[in-house]
DRENBALUM-46845 format. One record per residue: x, y, z of N, C-alpha, C, CB in turn. Coordinates in pm, 1 decimal. Atoms other than C-alpha are relative to their C-alpha. Glycine has a CB too. Layout:
REM DRENBALUM-46845
X|Y|Z|X|Y|Z|X|Y|Z|X|Y|Z $
...
This chain:
REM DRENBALUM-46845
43.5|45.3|130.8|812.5|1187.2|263.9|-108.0|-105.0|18.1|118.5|-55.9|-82.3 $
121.8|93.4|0.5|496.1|977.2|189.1|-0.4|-51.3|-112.1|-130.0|54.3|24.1 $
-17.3|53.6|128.4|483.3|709.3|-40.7|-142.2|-100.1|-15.8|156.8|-84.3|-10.0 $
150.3|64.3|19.6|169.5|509.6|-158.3|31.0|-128.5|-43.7|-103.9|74.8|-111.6 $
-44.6|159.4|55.7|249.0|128.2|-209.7|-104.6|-46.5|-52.3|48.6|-113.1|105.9 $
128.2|93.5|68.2|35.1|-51.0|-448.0|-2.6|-145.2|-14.8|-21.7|35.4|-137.6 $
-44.4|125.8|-12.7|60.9|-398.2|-344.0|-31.9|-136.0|-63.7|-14.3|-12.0|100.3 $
-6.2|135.0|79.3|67.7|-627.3|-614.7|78.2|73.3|-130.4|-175.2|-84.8|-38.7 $
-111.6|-29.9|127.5|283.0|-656.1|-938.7|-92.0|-30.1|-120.4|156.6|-113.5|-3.8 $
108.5|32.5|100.3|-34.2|-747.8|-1135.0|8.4|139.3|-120.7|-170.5|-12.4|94.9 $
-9.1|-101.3|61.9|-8.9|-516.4|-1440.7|-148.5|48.3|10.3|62.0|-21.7|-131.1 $
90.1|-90.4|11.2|-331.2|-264.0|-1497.5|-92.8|-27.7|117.1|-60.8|-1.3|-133.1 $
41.5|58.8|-50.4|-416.9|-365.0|-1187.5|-169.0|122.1|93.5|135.5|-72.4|65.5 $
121.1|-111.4|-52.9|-754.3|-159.4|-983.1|80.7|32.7|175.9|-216.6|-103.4|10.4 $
-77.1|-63.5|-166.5|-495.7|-168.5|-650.8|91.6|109.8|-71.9|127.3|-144.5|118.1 $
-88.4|-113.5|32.5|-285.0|116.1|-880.9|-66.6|75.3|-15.9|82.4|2.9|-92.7 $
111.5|-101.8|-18.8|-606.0|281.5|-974.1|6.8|70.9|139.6|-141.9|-72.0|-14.6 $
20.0|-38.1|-168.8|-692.4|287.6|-564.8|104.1|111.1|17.1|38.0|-142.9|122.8 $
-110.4|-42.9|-68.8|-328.5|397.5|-530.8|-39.2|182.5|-62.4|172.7|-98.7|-54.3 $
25.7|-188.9|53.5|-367.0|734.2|-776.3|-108.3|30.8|16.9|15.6|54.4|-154.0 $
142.5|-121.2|8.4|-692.6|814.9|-680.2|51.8|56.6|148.1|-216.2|-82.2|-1.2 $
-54.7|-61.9|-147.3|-540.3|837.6|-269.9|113.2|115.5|-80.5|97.9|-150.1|131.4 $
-94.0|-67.2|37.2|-252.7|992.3|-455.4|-43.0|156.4|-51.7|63.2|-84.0|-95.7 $
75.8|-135.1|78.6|-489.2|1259.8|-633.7|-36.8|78.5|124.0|-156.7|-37.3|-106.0 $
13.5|-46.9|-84.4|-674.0|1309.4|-327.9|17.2|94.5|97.0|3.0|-40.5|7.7 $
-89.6|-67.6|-109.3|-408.1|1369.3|-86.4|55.9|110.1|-68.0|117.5|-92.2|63.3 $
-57.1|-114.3|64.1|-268.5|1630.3|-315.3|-86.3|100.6|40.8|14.4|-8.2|-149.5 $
108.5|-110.0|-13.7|-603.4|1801.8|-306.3|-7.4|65.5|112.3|-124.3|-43.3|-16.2 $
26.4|-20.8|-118.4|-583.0|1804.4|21.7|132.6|51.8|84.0|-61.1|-120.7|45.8 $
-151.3|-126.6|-43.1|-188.4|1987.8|68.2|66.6|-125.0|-3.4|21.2|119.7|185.7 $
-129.1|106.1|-32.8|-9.9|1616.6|90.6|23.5|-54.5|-109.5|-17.5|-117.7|104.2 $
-50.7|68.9|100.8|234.4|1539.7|-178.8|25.6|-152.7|49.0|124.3|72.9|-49.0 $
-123.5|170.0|-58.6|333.9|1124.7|-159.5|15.0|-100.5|-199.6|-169.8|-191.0|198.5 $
-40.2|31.3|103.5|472.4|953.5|-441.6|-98.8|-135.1|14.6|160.5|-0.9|-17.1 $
66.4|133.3|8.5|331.1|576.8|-556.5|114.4|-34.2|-45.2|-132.9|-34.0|-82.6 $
-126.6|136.2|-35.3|597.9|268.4|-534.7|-142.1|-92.2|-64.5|78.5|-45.9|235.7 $
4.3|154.3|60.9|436.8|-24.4|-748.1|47.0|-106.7|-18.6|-6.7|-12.8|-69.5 $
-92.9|109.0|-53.1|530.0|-353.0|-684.8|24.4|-36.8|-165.0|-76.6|-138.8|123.7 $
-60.7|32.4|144.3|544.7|-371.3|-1084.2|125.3|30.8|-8.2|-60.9|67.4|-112.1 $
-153.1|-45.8|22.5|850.1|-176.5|-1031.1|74.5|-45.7|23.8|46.3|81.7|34.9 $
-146.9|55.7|-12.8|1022.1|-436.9|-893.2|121.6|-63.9|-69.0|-9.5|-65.3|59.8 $
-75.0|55.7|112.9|1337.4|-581.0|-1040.8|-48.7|-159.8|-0.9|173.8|22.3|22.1 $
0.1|164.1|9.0|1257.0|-928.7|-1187.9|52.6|-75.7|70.6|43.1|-49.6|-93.7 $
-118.9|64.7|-42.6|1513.2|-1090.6|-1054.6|-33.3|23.9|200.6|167.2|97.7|-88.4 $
22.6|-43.4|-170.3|1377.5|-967.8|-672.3|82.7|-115.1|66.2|-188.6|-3.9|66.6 $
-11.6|158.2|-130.5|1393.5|-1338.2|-521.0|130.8|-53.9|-39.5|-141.7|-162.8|-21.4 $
-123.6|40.4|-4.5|1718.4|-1394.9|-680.4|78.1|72.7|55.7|43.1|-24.1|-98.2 $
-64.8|-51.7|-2.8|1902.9|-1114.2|-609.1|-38.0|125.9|100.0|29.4|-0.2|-111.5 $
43.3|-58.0|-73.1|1722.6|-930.9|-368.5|17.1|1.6|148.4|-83.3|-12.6|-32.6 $
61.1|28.1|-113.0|1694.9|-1107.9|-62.1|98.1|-71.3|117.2|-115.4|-83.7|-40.6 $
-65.3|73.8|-103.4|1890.1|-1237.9|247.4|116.2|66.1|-19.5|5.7|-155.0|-5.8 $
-75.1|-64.0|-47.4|2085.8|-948.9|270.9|104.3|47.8|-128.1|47.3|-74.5|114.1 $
-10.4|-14.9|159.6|2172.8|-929.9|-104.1|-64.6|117.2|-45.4|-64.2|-117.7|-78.9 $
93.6|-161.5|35.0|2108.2|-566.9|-250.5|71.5|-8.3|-161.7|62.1|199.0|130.4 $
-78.4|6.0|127.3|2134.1|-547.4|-646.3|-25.5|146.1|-42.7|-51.5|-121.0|-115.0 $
-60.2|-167.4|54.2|2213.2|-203.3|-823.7|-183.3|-10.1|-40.4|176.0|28.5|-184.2 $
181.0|-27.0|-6.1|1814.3|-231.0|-933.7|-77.7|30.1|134.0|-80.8|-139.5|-49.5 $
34.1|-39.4|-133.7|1706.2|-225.7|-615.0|12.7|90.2|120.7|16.4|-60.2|31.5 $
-43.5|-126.4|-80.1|1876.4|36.7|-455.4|-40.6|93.7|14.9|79.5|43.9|-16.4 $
155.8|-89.7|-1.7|1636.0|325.1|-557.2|-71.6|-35.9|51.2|-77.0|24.6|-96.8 $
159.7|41.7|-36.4|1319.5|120.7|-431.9|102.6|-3.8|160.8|-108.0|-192.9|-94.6 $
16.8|20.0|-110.6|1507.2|85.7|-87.5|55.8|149.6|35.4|60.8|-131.7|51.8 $
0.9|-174.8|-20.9|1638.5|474.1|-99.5|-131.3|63.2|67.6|9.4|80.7|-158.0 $
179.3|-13.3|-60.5|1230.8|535.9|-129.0|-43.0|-42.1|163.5|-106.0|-125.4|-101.4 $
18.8|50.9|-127.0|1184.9|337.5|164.1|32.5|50.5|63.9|28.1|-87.1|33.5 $
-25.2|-113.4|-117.1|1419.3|501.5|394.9|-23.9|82.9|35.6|60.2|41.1|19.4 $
8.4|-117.3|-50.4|1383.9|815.3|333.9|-169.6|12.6|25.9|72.9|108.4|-100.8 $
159.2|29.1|10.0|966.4|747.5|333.9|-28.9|25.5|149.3|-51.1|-170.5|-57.9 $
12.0|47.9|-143.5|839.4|781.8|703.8|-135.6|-21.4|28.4|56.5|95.9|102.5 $
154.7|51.5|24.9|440.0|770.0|591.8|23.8|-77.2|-141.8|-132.0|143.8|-14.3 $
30.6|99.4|94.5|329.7|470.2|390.0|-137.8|0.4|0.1|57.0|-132.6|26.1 $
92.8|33.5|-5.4|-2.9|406.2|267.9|-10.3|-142.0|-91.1|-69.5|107.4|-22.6 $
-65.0|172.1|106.4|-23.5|40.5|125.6|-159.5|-24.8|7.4|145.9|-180.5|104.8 $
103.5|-29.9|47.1|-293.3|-10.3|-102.1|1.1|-163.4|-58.2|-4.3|140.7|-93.6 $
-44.3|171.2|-20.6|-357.3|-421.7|-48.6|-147.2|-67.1|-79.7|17.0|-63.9|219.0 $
117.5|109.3|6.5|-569.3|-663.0|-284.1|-27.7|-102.6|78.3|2.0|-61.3|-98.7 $
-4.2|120.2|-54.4|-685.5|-950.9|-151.6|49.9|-142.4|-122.4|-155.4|-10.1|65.6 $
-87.1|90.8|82.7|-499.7|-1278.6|-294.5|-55.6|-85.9|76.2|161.3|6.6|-15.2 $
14.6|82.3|-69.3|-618.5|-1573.9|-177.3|-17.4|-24.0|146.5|61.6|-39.3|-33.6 $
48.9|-19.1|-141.5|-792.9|-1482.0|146.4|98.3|107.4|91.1|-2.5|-154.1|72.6 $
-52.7|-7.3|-148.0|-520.9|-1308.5|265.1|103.0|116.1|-90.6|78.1|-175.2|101.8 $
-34.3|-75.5|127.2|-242.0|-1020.3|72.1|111.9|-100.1|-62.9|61.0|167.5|31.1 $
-55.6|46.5|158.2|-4.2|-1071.5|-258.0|114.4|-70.0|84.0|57.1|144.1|-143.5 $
-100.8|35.8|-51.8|268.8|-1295.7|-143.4|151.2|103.4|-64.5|-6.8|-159.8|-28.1 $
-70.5|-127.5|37.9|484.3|-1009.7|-373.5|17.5|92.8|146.4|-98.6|86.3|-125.8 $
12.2|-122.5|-69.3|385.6|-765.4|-169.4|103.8|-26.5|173.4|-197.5|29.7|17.8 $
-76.1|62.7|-111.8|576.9|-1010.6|168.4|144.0|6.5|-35.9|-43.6|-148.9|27.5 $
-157.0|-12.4|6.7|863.2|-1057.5|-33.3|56.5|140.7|-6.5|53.7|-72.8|-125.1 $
3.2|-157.8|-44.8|869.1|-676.1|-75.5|97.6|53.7|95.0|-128.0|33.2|64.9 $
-57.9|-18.6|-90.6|919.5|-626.2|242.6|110.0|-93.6|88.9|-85.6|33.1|46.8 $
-139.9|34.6|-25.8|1175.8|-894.5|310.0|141.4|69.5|-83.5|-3.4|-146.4|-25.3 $
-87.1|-29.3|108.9|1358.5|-759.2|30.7|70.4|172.9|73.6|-110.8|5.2|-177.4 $
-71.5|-130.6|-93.5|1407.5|-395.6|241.3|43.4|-46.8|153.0|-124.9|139.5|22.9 $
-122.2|-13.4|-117.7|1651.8|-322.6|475.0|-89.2|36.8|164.6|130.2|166.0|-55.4 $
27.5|-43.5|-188.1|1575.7|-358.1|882.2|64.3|41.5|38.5|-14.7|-74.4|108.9 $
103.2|-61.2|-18.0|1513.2|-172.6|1047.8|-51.9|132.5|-69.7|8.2|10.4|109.1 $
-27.9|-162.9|8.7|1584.5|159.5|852.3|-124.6|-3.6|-86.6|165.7|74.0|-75.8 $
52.8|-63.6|111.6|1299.6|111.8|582.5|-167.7|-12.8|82.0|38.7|-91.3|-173.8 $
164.2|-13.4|-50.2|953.7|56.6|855.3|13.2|12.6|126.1|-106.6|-123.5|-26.5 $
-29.9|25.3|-94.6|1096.9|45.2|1176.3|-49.8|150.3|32.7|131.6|-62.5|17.3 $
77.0|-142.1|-61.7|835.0|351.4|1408.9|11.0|126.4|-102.7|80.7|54.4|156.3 $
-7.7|-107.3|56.4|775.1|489.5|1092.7|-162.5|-59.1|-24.6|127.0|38.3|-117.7 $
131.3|42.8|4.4|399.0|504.4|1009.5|-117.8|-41.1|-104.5|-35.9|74.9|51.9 $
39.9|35.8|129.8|125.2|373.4|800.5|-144.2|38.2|-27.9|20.5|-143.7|-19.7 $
132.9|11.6|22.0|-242.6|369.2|680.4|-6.1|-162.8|-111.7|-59.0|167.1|-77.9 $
47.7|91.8|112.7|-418.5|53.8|494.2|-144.7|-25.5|-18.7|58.0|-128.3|16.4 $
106.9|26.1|83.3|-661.4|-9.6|267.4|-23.4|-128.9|-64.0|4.8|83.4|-89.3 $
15.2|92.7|13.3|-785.3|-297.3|175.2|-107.8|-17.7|-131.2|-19.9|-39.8|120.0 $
103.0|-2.4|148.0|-958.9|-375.3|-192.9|-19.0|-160.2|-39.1|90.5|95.1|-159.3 $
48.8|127.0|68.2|-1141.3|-700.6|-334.9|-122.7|24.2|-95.5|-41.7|-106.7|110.7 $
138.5|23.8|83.6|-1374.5|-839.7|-617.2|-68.1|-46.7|92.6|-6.3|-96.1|-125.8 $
144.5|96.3|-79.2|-1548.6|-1011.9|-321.6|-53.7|118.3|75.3|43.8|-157.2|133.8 $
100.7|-101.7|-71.5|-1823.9|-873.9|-41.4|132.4|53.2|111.9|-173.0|-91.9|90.0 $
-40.3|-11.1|-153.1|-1558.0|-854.7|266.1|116.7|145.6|-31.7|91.8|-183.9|77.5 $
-99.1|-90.0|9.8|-1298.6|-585.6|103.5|148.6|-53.8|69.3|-57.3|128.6|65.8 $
-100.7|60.5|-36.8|-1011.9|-819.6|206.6|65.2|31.4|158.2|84.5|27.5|-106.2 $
-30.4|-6.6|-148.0|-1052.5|-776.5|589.3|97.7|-85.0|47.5|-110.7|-26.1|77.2 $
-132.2|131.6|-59.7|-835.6|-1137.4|666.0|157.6|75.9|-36.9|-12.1|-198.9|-125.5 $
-114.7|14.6|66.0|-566.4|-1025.7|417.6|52.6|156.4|76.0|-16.9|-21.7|-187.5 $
-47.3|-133.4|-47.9|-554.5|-622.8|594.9|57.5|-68.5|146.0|-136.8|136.9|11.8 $
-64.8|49.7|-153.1|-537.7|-826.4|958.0|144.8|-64.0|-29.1|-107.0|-133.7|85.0 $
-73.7|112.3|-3.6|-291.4|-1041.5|838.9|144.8|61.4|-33.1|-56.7|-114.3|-101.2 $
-89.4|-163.2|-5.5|-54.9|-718.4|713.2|30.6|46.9|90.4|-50.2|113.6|-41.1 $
17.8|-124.2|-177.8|-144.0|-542.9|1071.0|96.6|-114.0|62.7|-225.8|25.5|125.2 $
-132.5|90.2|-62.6|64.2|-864.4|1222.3|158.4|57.5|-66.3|-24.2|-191.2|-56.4 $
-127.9|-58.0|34.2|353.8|-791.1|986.5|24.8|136.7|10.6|28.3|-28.0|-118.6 $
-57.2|-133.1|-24.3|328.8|-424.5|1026.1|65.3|58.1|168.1|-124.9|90.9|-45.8 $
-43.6|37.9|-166.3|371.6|-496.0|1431.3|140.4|-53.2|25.2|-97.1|-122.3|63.3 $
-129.2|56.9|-54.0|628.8|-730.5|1409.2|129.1|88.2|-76.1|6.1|-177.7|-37.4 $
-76.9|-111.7|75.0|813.5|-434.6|1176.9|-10.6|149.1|95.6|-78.0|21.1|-168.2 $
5.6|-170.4|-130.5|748.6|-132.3|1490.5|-86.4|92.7|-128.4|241.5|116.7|60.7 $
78.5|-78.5|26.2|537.1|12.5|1200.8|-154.1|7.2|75.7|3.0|-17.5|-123.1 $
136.7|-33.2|-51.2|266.8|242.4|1366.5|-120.7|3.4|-135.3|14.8|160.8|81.6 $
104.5|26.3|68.9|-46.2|125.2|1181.8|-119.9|134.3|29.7|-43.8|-153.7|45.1 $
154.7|-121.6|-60.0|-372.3|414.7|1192.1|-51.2|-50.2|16.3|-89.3|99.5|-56.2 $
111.5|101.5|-34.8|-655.1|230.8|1360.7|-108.9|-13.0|-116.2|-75.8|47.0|138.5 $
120.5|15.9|94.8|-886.7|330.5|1072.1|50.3|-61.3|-122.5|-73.1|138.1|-35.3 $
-33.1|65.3|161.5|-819.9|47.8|785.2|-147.9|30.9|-55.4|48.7|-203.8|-11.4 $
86.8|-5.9|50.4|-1046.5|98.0|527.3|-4.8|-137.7|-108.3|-2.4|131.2|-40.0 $
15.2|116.9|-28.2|-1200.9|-203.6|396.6|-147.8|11.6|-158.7|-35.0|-34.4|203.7 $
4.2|-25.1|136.9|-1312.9|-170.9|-53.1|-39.5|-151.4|-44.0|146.2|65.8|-63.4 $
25.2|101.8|58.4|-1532.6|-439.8|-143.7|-56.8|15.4|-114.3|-56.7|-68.8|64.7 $
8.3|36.2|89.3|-1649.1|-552.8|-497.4|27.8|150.6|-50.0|-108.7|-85.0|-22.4 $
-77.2|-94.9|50.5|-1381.1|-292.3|-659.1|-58.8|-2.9|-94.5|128.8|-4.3|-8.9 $
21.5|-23.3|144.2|-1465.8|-315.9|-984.1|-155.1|97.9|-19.7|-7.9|-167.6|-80.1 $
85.3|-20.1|-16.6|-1799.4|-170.1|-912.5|-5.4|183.3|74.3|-36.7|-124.1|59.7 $
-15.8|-129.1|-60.5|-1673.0|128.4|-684.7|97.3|70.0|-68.8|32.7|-5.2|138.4 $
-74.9|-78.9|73.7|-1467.5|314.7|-934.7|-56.1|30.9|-132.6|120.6|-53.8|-9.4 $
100.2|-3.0|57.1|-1615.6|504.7|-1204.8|100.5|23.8|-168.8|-116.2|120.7|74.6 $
-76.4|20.4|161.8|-1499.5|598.0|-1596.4|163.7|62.9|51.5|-98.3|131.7|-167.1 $
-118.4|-94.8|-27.8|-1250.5|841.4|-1422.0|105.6|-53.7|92.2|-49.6|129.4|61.5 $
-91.5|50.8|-119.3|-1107.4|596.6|-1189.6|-15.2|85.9|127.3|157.5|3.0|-42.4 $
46.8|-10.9|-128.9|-1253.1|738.4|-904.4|-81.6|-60.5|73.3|-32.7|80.3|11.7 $
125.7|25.8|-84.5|-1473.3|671.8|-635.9|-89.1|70.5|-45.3|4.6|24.3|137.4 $
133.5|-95.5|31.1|-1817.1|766.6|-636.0|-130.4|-5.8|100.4|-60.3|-44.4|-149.0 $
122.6|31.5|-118.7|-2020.2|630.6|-370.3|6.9|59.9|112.6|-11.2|-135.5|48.1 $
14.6|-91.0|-94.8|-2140.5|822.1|-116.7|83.8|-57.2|167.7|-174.2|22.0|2.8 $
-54.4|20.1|-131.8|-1984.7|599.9|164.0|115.6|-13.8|-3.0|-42.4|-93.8|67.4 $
-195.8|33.4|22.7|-1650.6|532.2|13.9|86.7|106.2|-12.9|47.8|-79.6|-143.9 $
-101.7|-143.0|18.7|-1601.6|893.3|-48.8|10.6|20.9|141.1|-67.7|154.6|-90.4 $
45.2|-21.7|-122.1|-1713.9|902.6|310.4|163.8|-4.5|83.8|-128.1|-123.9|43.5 $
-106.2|95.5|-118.8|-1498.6|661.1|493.8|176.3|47.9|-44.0|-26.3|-229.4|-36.3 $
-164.1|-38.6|-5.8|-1165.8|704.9|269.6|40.2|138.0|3.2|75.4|-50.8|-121.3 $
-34.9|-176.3|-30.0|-1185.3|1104.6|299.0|26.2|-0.3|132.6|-130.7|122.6|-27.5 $
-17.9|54.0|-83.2|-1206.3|1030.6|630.1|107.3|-58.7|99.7|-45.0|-40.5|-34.3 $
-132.7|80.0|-77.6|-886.7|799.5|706.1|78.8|87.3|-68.4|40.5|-181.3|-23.3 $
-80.9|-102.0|19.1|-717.5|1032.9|450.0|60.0|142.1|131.7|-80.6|49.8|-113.4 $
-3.1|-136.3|-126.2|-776.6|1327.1|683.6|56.5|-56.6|138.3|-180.2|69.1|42.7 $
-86.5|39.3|-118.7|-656.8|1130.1|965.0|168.8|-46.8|-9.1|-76.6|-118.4|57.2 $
-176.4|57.7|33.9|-335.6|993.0|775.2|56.9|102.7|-34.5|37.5|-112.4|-125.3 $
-30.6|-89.9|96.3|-272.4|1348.3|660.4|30.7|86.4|154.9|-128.9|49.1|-137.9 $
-8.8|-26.5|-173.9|-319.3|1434.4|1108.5|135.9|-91.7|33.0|-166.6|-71.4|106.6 $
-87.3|138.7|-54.5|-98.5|1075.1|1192.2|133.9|80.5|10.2|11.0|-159.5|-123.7 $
C-alpha cells in the first residue's frame, strides 16, 4: 500500500494540492496510494496520542501506517525547517511497525526561492533514525504558489520534468 502524507494540518493548504496532484499522477501512471492529511488528525493528538497512549481516533491513522510500506510525504517549509505537526505525527505512530525499512520519497514545497531544502534534510535525519529507506531523488518546489495552475497542477516544463521523474523512480523503489 502507498500512502501520500501531506505534512501540515494547515487547512486549504498548497502541500494537499501537491499531495493530489502526485496522487492523480501516480494513478496515471498504474499506482494507486491513498493521501493521509495531517488535518485528519484527532485534536486532541498531544493529549492523547503520545507516549505510548493510543486513543480510539487514532487507531485508523496508525492502521494506515502499518499496513503502508511506500510513503510519499509532501513537506512545507515552516520556519526554515518542516511543520512541527508533521514530528509529532510521527511520534504519535507506533515503532517500529509504522516506518521501520519501509520506504519513502520527499518533496519539498515553499513560498520562498530554496523549495525548503533545510526543512527536506532535516526530515532525511528523522527518516534515518526511523530505518526508513529514503529515494535519493528529493524534489525540491520553490515559490508554490506560482507553480500550480487553475487546475491545481503543475505546469512548468521543469517541474513536470523533475517530479515525473522521481515519480517514475518511486513507482521502480
Amino acid at each position: 500500500m502507498v500512502t501520500i502524507i501531506s505534512g501540515t494540518n494547515r487547512p486549504g493548504s498548497n502541500t494537499l494540492k501537491v499531495a493530489k496532484y502526485y496522487q492523480k499522477v501516480l494513478s496515471e501512471k498504474g499506482l494507486e496510494a491513498n493521501i493521509f492529511s495531517l488535518e485528519q488528525l484527532p485534536e486532541t493528538l498531544i493529549s492523547s496520542d503520545l507516549y505510548g497512549k493510543r486513543s480510539q481516533a487514532f487507531e485508523p491513522i496508525q492502521e494506515l501506517m502499518t499496513k503502508t510500506s511506500k510513503f510519499l510525504f509532501i513537506i512545507p517549509e515552516y520556519n526554515g525547517s518542516f511543520p512541527g505537526v508533521l514530528k509529532t505525527f510521527i511520534d504519535a505512530c507506533q515503532f517500529p511497525e509504522s516506518f521501520y525499512d519501509k520506504k519513502a520519497a520527499l518533496v519539498g514545497i515553499s513560498s520562498g526561492k530554496y523549495g525548503n531544502i533545510r526543512g527536506i534534510d532535516h526530515f532525511g535525519g528523522v527518516c534515518s533514525y526511523l530505518h526508513l529507506n529514503v529515494l535519493p531523488l528529493r524534489i525540491h518546489v520553490s515559490a508554490i504558489k506560482m507553480e500550480l495552475n487553475e487546475l491545481e497542477d503543475f505546469f512548468k516544463e521543469d517541474t513536470l520534468k523533475f517530479t515525473n521523474q522521481q515519480m517514475d523512480k518511486f513507482i521502480a523503489f
